[in-house]
matplotlib code that plots the C-alpha trace (Angstrom):
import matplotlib.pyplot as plt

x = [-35.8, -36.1, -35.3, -36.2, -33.9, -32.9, -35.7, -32.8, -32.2, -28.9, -27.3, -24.3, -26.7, -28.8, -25.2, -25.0, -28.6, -27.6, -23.6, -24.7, -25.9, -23.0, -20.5, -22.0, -21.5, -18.1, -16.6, -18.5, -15.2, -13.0, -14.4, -14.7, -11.2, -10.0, -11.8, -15.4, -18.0, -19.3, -22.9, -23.1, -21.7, -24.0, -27.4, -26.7, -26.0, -28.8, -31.5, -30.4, -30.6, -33.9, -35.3, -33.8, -35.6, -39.2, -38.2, -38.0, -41.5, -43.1, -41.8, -43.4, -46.5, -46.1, -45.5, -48.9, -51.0, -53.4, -54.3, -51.1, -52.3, -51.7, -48.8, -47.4, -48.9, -47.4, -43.4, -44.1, -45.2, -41.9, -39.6, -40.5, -41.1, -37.6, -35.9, -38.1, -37.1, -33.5, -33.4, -34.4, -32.1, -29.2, -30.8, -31.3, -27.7, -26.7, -28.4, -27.7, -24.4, -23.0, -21.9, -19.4, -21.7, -24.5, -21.9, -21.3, -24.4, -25.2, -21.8, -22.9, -26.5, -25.2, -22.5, -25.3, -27.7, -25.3, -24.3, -27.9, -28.7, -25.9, -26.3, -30.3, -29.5, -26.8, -29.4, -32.4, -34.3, -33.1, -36.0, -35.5]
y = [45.6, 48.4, 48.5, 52.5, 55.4, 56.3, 58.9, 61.4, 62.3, 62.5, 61.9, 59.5, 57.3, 57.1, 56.0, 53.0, 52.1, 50.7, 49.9, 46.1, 46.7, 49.0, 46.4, 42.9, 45.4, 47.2, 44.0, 41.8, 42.7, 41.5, 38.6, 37.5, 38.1, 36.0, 33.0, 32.7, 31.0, 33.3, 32.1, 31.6, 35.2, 37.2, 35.5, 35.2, 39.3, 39.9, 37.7, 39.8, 43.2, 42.7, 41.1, 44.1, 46.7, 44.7, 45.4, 48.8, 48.8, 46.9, 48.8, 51.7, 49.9, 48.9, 52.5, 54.1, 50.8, 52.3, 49.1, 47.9, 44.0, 44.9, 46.2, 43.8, 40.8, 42.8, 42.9, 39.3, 37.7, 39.8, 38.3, 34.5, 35.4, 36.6, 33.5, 31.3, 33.0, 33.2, 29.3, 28.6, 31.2, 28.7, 25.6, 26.5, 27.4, 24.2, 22.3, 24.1, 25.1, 22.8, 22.9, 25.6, 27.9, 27.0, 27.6, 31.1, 32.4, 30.8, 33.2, 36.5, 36.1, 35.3, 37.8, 40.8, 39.5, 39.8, 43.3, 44.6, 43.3, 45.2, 48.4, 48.3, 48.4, 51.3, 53.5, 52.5, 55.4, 55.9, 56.2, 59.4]
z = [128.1, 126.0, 122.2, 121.5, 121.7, 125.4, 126.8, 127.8, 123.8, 124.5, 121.0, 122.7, 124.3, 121.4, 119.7, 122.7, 122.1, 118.8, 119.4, 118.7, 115.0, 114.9, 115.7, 113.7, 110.6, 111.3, 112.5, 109.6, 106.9, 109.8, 110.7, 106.7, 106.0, 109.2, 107.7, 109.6, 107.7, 105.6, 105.7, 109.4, 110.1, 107.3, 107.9, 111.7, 111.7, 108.8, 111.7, 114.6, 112.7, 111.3, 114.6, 115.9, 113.6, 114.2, 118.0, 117.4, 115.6, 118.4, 121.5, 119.6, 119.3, 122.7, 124.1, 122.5, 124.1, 126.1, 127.6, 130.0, 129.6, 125.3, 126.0, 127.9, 125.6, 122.5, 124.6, 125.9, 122.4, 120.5, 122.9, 122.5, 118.7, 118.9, 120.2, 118.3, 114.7, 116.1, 116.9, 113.4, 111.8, 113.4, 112.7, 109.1, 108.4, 110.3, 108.1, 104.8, 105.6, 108.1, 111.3, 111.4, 110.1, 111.8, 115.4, 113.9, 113.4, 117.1, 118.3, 116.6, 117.8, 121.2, 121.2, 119.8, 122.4, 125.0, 123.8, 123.6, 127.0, 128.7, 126.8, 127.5, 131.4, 130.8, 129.1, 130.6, 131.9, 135.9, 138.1, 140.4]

ax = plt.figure().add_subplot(projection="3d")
ax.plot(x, y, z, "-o")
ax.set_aspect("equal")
plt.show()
C-alpha cells in the first residue's frame, strides 16, 4: 500500500492521495458541534495524521532502499508499528476518557483507515 504521491503527478490524484487527512480535519468542526467526544475525535484524528506523515517518511526511505529485503523489512515493520501505536492511541483514551471516547477515536481511525485503503488502490500506479 502506498502512502507517497501518485507516480502520475497528476495534481487531482495527488489531491485523493491525501482525501483522508483532508476529511478527519474538514469534518472535525462538524463532528464537535454534533456532540462526539471531543477527546476521542481529536487525538484519534491527531494518531492517524501523524502515523500518516511518518508513512510518508518511510515509503520514502523505503523507495531509495537499494536492498529489496530493507525495503520490504522497513514497509513491513511501519505497518505493525502502525496498528500497534493505533491500538494504544484507543486504549489510552478509553481509559482516560471513558468509553465513548475511547469508541470514537476507534471510528475515526477505522473510518481514515478504510478511506486510505480505498484511495491507495484508486491511485496506485497501473501496471501496463
Amino acid at each position: 500500500m502506498s502512502l507517497s504521491t501518485p507516480a502520475s503527478g497528476d495534481g487531482a490524484l495527488a489531491t485523493l492521495a491525501y482525501l483522508d487527512v483532508v476529511v478527519l480535519v474538514v469534518a472535525a468542526p462538524i463532528m464537535l458541534l454534533i456532540g462526539v467526544p471531543a477527546v476521542g475525535y481529536l487525538v484519534g484524528a491527531a494518531g492517524w495524521i501523524v502515523l500518516r506523515a511518518a508513512g510518508i517518511a518511510v515509503e520514502r526511505g523505503a523507495a531509495a532502499a537499494a536492498d529489496p529485503r530493507r525495503e520490504a523489512g522497513l514497509r513491513l515493520a511501519y505497518l505493525l508499528g502502525r496498528l500497534f501505536l493505533l491500538a494504544i492511541v484507543v486504549i489510552l483514551v478509553r481509559n482516560g476518557s471513558g468509553r465513548d471516547a475511547g469508541l470514537t477515536a476507534l471510528l475515526v481511525i477505522v473510518f481514515a483507515f478504510t478511506t486510505q485503503l480505498i484511495l491507495s488502490f484508486l491511485t496506485r500506479p497501473r501496471a501496463r
